[in-house]
Backbone as a ProteinNet text record, in pm:
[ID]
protein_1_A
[PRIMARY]
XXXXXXXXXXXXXXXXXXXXXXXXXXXXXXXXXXXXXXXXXXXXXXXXXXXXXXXXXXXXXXXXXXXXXXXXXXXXXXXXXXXXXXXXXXXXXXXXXXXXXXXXXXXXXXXXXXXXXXXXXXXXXXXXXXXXXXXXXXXXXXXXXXXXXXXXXXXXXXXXXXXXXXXXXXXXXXXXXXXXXXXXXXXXXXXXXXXXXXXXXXXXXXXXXXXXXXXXXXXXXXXXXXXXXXXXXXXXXXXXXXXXXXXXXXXXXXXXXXXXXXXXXXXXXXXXXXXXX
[TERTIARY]
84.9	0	88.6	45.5	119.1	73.3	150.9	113.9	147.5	51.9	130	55	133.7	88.4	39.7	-32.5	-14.7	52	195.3	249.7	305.5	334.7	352	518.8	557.5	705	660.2	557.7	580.7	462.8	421.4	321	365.8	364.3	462.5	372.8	360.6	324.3	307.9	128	136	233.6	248	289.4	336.1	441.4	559.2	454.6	371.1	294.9	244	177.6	125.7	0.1	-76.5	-151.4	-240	-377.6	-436.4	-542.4	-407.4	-477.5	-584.4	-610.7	-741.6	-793.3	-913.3	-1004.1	-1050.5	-1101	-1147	-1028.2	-922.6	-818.4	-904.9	-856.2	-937	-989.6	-923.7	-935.1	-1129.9	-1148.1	-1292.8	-1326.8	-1339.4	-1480.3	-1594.9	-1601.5	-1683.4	-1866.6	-1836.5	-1938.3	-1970.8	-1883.9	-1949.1	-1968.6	-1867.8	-1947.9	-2073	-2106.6	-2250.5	-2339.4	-2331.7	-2409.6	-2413.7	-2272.7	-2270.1	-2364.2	-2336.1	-2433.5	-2583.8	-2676.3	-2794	-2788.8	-2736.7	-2755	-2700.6	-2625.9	-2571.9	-2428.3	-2371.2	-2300.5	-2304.4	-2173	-2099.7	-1991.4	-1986.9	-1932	-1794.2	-1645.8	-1571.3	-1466	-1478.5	-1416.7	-1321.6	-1169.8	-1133.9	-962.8	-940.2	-839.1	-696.8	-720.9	-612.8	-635.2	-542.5	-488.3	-518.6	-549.1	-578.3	-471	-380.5	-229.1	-208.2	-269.6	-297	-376.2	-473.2	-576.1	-536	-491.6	-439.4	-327.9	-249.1	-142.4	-201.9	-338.6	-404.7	-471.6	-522.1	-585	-500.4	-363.1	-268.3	-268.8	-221.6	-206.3	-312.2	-444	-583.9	-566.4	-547.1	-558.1	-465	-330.2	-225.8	-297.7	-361.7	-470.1	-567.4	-601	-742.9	-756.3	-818.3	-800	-733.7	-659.2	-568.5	-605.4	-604.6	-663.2	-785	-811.7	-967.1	-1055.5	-1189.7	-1268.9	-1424.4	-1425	-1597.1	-1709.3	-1756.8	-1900	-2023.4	-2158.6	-2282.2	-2246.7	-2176.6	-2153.6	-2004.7	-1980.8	-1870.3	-1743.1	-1640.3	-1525	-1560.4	-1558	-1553.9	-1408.2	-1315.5	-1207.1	-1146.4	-1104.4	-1035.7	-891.5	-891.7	-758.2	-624.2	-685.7	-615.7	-488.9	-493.1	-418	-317	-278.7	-202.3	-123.4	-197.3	-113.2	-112.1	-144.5	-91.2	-12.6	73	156	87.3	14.8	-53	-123.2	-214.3	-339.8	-218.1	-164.4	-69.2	-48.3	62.7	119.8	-30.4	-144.1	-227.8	-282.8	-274.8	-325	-211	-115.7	-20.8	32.7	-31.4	-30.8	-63.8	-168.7	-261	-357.7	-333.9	-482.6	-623.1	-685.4	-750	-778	-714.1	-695.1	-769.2	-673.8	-696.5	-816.1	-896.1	-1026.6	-1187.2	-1127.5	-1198.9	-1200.8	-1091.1	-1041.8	-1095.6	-1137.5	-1238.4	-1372.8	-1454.2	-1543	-1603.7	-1507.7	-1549.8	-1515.7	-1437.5	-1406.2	-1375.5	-1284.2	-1181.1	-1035.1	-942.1	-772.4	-737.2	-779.9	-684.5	-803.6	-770.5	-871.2	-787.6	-890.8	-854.5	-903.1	-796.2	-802.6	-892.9	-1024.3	-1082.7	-1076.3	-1092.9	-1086	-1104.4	-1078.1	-1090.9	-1165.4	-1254.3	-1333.4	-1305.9	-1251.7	-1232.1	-1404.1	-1477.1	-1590.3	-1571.2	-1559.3	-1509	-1667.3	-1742.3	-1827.1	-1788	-1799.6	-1721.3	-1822.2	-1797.4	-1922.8	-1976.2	-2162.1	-2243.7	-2271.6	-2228.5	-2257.6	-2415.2	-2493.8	-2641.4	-2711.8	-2677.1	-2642.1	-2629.2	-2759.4	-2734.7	-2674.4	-2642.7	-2616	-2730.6	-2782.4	-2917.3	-2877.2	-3017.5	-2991.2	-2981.2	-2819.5	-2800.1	-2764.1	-2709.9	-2630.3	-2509.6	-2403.2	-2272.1	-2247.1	-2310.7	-2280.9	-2308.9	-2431.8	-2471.5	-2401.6	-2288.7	-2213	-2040	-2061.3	-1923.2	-1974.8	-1857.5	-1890	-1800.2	-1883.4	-1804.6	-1931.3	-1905.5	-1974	-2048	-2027.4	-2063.7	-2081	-2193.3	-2153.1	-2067.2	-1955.2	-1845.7	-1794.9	-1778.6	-1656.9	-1748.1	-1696.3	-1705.2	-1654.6	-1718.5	-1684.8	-1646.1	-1492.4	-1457.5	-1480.5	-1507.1	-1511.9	-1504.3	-1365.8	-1282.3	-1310.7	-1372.4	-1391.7	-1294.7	-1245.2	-1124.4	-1145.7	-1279.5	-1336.6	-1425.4	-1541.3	-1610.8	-1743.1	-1844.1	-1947.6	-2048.3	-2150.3	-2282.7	-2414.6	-2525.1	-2636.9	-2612.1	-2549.4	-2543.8	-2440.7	-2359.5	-2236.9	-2245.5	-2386.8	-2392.2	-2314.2	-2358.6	-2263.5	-2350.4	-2338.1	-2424.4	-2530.2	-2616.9	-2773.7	-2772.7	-2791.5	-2851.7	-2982.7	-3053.5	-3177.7	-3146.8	-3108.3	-3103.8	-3115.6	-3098.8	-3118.2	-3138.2	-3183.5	-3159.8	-3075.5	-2947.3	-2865.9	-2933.7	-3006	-3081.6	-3185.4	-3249.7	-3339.2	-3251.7	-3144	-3101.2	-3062.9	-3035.1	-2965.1	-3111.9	-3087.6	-3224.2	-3173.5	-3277	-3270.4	-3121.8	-3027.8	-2934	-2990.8	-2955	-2979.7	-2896.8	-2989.4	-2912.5	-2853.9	-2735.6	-2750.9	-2634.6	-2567.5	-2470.9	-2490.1	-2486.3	-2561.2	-2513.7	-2586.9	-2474	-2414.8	-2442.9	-2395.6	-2500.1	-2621.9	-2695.8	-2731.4	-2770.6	-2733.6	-2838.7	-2822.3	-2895.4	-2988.9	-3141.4	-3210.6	-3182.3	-3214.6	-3228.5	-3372.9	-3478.2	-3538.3	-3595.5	-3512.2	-3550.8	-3500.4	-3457.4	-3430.5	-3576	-3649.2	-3732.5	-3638	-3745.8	-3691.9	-3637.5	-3585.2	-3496.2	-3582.1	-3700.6	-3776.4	-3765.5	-3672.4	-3626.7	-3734.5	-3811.2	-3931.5	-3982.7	-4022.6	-4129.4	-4081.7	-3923.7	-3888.1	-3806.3	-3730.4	-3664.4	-3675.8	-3789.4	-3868.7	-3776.6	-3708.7	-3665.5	-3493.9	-3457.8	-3301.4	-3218.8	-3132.7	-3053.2	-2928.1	-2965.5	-2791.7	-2684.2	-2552.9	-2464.5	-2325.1	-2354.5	-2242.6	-2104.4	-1965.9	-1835.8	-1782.3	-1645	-1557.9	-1425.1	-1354.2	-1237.6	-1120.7	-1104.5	-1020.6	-1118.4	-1226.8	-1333.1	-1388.6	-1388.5	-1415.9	-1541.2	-1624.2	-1726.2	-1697.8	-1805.9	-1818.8	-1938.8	-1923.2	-2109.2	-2104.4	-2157.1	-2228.1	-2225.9	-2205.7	-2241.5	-2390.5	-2486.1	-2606.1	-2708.5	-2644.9	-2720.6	-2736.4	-2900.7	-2896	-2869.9	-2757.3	-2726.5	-2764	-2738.2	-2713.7	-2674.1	-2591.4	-2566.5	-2642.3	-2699.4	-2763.7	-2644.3	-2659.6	-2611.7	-2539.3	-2449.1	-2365.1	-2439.3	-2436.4	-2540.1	-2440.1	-2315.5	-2272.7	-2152.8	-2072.1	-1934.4	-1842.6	-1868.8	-1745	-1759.1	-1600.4	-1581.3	-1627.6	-1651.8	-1679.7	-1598.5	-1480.3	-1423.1	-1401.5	-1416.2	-1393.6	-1326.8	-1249.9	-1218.1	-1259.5	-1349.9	-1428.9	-1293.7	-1299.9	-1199.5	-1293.2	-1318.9	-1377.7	-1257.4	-1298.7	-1219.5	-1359.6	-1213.5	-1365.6	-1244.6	-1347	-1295.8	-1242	-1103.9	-1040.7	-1147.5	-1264.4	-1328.4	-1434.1	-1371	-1500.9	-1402.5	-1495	-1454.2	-1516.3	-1423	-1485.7	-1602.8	-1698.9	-1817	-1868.9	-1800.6	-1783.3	-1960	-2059	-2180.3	-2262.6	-2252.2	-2321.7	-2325.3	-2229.5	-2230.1	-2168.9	-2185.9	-2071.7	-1974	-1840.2	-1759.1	-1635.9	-1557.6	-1384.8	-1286.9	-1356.8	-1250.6	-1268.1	-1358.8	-1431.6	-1374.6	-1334.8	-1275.9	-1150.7	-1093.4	-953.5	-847	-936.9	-833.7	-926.5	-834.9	-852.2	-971.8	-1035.2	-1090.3	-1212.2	-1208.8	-1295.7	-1403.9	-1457.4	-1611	-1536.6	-1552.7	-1468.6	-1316.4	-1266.2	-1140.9	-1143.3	-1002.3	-969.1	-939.1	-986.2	-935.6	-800	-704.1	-588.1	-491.3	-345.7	-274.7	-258.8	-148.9	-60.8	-219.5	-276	-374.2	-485	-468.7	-539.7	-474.9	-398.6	-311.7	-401.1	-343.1	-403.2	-340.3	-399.5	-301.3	-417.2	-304	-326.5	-297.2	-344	-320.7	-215.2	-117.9	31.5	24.1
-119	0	124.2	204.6	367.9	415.9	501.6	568.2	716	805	972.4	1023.1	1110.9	1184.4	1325.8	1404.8	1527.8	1633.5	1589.6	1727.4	1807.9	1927.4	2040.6	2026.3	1915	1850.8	1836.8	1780.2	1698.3	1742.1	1863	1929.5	1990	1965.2	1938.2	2061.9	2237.1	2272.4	2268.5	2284.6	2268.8	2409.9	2488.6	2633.6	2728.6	2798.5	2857.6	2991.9	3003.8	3117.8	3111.7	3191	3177	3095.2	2976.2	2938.6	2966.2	2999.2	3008.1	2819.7	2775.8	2662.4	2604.4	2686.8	2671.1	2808.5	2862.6	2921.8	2947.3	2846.5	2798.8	2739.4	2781.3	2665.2	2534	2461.7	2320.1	2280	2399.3	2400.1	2472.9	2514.8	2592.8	2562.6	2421	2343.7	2298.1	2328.9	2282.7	2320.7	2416.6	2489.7	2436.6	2421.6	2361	2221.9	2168.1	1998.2	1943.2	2126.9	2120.8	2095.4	2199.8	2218.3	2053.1	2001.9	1895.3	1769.5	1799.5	1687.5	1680.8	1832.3	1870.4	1852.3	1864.1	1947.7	1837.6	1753.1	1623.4	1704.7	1829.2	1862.1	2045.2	2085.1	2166.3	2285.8	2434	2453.5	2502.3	2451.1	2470.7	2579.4	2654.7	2796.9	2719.8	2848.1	2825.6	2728.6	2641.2	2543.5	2587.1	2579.2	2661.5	2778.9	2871.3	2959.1	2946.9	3041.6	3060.8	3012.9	3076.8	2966.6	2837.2	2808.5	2659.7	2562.6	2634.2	2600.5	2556	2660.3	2710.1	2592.7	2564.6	2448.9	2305.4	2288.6	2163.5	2164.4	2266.4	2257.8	2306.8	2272.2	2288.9	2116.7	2106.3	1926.9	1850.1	1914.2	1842.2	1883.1	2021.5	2049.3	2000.6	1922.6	1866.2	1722.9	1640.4	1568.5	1529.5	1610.9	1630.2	1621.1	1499.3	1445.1	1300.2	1303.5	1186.9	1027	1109.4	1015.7	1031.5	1188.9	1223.1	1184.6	1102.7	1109.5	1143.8	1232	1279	1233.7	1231.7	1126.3	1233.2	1170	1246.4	1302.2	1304.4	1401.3	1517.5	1537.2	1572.9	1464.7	1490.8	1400.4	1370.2	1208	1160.1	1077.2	1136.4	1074	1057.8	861.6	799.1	808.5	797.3	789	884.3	1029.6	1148.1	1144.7	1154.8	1157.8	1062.7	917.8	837.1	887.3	971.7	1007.6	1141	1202	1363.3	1447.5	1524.9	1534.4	1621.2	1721.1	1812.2	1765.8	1646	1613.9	1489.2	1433.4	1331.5	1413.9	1525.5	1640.1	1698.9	1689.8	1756.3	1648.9	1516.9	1421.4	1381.4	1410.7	1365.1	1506.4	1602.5	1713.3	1668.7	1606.6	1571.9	1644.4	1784.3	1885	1828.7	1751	1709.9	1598.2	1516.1	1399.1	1469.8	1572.5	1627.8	1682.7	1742.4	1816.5	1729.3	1594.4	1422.5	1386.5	1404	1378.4	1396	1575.8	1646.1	1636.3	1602.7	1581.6	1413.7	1318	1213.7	1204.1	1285.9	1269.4	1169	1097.6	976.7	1032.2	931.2	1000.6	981.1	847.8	802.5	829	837.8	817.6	730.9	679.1	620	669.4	758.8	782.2	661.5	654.7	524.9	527.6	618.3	660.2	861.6	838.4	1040.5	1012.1	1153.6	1134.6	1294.5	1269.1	1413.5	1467.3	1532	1546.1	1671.4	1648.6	1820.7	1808.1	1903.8	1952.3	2035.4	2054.5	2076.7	2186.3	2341	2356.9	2311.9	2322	2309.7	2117.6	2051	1957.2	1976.8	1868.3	1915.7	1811.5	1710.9	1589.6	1644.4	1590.9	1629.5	1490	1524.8	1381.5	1390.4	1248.9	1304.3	1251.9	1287.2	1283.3	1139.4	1143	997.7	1043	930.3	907.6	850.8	880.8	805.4	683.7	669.4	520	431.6	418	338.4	246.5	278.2	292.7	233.6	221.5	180.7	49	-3.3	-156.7	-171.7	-119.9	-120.6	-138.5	-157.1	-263.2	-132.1	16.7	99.3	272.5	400.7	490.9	538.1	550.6	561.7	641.9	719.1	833.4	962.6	999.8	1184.6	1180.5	1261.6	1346.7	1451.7	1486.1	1635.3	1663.9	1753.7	1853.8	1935.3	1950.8	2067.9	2147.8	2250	2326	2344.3	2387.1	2359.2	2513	2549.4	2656.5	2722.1	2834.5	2895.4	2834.3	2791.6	2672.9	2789.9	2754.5	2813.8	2771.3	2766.7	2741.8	2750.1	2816.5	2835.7	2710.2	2716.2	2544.4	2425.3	2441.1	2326.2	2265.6	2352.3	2341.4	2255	2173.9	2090.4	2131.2	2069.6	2080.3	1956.6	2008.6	1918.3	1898.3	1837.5	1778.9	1836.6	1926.5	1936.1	1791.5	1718.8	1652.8	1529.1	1507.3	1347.8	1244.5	1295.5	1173.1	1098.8	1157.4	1090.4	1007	969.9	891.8	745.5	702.1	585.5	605.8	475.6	438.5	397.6	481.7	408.9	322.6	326.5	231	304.2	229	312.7	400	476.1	528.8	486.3	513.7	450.6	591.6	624.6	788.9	739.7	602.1	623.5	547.1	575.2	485.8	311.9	214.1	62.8	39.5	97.5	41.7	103.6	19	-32.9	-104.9	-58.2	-94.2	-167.5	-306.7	-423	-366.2	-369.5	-343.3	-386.7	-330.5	-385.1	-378.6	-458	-515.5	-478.8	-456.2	-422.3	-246.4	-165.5	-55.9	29.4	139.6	244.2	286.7	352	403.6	576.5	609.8	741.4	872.4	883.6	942.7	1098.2	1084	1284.6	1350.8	1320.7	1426.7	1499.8	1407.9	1459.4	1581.8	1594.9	1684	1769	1786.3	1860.4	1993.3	2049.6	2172.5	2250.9	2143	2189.5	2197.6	2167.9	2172.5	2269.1	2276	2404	2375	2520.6	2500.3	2552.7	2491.1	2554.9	2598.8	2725.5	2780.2	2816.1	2759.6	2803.6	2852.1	2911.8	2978	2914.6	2904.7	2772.5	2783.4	2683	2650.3	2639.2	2659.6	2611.2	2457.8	2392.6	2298.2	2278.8	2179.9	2141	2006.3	1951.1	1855.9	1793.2	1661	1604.6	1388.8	1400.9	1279.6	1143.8	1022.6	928	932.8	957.5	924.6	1019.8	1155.8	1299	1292.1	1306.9	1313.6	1471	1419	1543.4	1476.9	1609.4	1603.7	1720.8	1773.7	1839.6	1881.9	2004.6	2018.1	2011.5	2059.2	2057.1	2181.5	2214.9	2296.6	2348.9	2446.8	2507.6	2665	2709.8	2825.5	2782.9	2885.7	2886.6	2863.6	2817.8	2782.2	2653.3	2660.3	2489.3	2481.3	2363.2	2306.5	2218.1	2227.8	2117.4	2102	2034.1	1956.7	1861.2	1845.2	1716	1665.5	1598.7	1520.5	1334.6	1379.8	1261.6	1178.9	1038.5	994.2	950.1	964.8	941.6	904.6	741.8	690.3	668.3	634	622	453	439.3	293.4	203.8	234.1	108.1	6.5	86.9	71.9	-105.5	-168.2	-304.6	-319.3	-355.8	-438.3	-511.7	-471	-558.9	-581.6	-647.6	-640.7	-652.3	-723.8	-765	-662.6	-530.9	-437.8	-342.4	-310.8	-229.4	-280.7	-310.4	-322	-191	-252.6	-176.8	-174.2	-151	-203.5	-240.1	-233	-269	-402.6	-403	-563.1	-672.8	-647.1	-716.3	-713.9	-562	-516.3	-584.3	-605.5	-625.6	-734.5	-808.2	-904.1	-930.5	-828.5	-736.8	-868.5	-890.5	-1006.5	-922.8	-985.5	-935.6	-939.9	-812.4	-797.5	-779.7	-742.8	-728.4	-540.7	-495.6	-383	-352.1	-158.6	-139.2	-67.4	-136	-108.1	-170	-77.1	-163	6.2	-3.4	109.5	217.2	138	228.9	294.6	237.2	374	418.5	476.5	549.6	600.1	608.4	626.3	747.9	786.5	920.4	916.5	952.3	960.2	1057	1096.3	1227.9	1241.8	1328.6	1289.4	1383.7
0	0	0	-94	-45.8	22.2	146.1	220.6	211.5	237.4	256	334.2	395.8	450.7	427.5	522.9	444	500.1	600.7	638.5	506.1	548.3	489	366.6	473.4	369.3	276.3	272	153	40.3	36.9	-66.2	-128.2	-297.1	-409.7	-500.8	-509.8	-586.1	-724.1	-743.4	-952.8	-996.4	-939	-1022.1	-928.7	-964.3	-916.8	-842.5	-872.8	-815.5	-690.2	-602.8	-480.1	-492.9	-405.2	-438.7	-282.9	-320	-214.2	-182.2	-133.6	-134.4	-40.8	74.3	140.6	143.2	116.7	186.6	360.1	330.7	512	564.4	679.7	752.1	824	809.9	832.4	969.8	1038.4	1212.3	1208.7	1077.9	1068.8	973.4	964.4	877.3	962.1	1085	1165.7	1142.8	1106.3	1010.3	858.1	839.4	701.6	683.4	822.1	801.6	854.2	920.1	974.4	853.5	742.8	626	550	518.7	428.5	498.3	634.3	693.9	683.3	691.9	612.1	519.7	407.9	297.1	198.1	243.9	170.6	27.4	24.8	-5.8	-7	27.2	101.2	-48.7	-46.1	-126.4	-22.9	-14.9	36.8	40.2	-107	-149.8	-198.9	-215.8	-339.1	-291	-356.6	-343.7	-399.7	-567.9	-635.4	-697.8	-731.7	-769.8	-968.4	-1027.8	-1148.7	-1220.9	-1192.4	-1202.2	-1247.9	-1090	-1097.5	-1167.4	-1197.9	-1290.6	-1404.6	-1451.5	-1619.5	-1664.2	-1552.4	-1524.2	-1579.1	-1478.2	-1515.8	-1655.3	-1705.4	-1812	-1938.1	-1933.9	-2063.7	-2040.1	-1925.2	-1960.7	-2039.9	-1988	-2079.6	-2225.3	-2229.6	-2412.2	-2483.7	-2400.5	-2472.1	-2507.5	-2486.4	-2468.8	-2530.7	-2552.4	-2605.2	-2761.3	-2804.4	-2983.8	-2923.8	-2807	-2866.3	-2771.3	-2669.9	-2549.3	-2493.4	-2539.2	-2439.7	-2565.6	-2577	-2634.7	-2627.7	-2742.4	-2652.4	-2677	-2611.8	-2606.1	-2585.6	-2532.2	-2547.8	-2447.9	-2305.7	-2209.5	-2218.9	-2366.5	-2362.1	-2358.5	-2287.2	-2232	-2088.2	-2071.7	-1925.6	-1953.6	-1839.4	-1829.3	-1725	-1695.7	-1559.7	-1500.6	-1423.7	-1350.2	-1416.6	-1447.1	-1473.9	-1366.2	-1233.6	-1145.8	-1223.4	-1216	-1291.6	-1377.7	-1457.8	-1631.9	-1654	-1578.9	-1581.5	-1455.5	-1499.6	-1358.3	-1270.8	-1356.2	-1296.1	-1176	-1235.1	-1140.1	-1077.5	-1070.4	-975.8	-856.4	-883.6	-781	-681.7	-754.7	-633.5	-577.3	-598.1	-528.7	-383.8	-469.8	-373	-237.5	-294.9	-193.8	-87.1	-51.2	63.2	65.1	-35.7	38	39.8	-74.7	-79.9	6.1	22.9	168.5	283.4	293.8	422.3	419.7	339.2	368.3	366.8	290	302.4	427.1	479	613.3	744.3	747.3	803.5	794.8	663.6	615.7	657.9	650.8	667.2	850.6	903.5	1048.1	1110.8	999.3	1018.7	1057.8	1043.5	1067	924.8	851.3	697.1	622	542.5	361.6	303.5	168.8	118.9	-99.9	-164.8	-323.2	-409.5	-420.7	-470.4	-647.8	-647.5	-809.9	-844.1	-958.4	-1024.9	-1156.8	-1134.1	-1290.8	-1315.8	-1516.6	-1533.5	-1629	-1575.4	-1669.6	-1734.8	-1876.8	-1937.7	-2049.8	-2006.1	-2105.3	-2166.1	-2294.9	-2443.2	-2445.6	-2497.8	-2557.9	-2663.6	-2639.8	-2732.6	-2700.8	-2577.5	-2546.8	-2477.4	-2522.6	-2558.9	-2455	-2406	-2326.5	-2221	-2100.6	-1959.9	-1864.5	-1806.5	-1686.1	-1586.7	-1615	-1524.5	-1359.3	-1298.8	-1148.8	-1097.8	-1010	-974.3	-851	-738.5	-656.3	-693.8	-666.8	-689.6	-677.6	-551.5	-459	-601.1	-638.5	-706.4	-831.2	-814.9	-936.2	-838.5	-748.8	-644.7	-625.7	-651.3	-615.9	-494.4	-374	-251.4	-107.7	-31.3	114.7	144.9	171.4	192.3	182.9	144.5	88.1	262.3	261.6	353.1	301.8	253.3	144.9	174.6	64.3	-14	-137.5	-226.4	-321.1	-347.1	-409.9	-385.8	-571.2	-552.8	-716.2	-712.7	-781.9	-831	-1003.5	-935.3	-1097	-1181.5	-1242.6	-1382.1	-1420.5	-1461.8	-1516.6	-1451.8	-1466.5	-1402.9	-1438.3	-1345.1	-1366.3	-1358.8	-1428.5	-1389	-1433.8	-1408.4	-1510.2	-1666.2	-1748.1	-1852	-1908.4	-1796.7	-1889.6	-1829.7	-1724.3	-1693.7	-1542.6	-1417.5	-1306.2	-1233.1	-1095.5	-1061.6	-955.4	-987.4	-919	-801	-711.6	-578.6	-519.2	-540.9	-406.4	-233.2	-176.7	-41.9	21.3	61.4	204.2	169.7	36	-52.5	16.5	40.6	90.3	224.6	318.1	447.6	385.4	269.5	222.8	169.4	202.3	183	51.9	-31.6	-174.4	-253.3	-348.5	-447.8	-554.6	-643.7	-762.3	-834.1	-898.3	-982.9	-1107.5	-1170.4	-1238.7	-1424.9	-1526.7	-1688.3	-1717.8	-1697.8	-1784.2	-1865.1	-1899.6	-2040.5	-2094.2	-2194.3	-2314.2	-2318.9	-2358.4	-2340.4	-2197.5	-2097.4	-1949.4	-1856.8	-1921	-1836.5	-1682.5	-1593.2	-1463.2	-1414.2	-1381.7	-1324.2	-1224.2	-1187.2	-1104.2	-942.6	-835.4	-759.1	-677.8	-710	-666.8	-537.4	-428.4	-315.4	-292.3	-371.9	-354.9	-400.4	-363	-386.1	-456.1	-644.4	-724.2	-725.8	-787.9	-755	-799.2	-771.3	-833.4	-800.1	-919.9	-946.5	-959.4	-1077.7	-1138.4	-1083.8	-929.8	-823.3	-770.2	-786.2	-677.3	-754.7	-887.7	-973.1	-959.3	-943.2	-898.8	-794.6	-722.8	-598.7	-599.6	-707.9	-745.3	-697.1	-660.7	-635.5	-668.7	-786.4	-882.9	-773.1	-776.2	-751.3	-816.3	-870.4	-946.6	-843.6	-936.1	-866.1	-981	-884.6	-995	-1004.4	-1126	-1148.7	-989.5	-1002.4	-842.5	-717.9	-688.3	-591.1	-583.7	-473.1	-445.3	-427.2	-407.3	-348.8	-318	-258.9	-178.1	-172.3	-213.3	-203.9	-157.5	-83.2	-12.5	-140	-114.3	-221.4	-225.9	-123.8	-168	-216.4	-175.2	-239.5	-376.1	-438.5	-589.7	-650.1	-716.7	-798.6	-991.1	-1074.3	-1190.7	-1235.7	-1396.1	-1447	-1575.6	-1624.7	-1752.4	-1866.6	-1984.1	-2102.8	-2085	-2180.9	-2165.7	-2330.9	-2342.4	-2427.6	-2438	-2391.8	-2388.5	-2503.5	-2480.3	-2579.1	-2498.8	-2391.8	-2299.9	-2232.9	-2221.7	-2166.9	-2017.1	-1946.8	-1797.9	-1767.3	-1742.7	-1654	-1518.1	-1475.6	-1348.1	-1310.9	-1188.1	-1175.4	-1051.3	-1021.7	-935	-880.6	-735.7	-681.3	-591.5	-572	-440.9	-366.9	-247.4	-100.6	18	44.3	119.9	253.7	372.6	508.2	500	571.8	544.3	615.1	655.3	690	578.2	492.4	364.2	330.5	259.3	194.2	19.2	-45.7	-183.5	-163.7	-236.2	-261.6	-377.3	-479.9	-638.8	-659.2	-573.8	-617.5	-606.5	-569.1	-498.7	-639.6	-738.8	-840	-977.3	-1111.6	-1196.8	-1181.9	-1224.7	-1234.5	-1271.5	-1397.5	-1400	-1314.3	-1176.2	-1119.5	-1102	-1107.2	-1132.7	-1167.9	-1313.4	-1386.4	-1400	-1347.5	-1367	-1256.1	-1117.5	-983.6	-943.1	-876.8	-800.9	-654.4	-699.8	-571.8	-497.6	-348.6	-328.5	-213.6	-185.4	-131.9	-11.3	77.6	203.3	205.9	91.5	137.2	146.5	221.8	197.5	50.2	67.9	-47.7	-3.6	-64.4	-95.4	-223.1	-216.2	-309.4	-397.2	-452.6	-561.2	-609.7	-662	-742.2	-633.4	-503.6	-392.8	-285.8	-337	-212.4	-104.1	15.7	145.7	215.4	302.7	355.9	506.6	569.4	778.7	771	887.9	965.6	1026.1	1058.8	1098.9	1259.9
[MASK]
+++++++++++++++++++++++++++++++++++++++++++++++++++++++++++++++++++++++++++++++++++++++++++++++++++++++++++++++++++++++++++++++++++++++++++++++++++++++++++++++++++++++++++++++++++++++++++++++++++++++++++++++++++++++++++++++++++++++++++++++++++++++++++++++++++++++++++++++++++++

């Protein structure tokens, strides 16, 4: 297993510039892990520096044609951290660890996977309203979701919409939103019934380098990007080390990819872990 930590040694800046890498000092999230606990996700202010931004998103446009391919949601792309230095160096910062850390009010996390979602403009294709969990083939929603804006989000390119308080209603039915990966029913789950309540959405627009924060079981979704400008994000899960593989609970590549058995830890190279020091 890799281990890191997140003292201050060892946080490896994207860019030679000043970065305002917390907003809130972490000694005063107490307040906002009030909100995420209502509210099933939390907007945390701003992480990196424009700088920094601009850093991550030369690595994508170097990219982009060759490895990124776009689909009806734009570009959805895995394990960025892995193959770009940009997004490696901020994983391995800890900042993000550390604010999972607080949020989940554990000592370790555990890096489960990264999704890069870049809506392209004139991507016409919404992501409709899911829960995350549903889609983890893991024993329990035990984690967080951090999402990091890339760009400046808003109603117009498509920034994300939340249900308030959704996540306290348990795990519903999964949701179909990509085309050909179709998701097996479950039978004993109450269905996810957005419609009823869509009415009640609340967009939340950020500006590039701002974080947010959202629950595995809070239903969110994103509209279409319908402007002249791009939406990227990079969305990380981080779950608490008590979580276990439960390959039967979700399809999923890891499925097929790792050795992964019903009850084991997740660990091993591809989820680095990080304690509190």
């Amino acid at each position: 297993m890799r281990t890191t930590t997140g003292s201050a040694s060892t946080v490896r800046r994207i860019s030679t510039a000043p970065q305002r890498t917390r907003i809130h000092p972490l000694e005063d999230l107490s307040e906002i892990r009030e909100d995420y606990a209502r509210q099933g996700y939390a907007e945390l202010g701003q992480l990196l520096d424009l700088d920094a931004v601009a850093t991550l998103n030369e690595e994508l446009a170097d990219q982009e044609g060759r490895v990124l391919e776009h689909g009806d949601y734009g570009v959805l792309h895995n394990n960025a951290w892995r193959w770009h230095r940009g997004f490696s160096e901020l994983i391995q910062s800890g900042q993000l660890a550390a604010v999972a850390r607080v949020l989940l009010q554990v000592s370790d996390v555990v890096l489960f996977q990264d999704n890069l979602v870049w809506k392209t403009p004139g991507t016409t294709t919404r992501l409709e309203w899911h829960q995350d969990y549903s889609y983890w083939p893991l024993s329990e929603p035990d984690g967080v979701t951090l999402w990091l804006a890339l760009d400046d989000a808003n109603t117009d390119n498509g920034c994300l919409h939340f249900l308030s308080g959704t996540h306290l209603l348990g795990e519903r039915q999964p949701a179909d939103f990509v085309r050909g990966a179709e998701q097996p029913p479950i039978p004993t789950l109450p269905p996810l019934d957005w419609q009823k309540r869509e009415h009640e959405a609340v967009p939340v627009p950020v500006q590039a380098g701002c974080l947010l924060a959202h629950h595995p079981l809070v239903w969110h979704m994103s509209p279409a990007n319908l402007s002249n400008r791009h939406r990227r994000a990079f969305a990380t899960t981080w779950l608490s080390s008590r979580v276990r593989w439960n390959p039967d609970h979700a399809p999923h590549p890891f499925n097929h990819e790792l050795d992964a058995r019903k009850g084991d830890p997740v660990t091993g190279e591809n989820f680095p872990q990080f304690r509190e020091v």
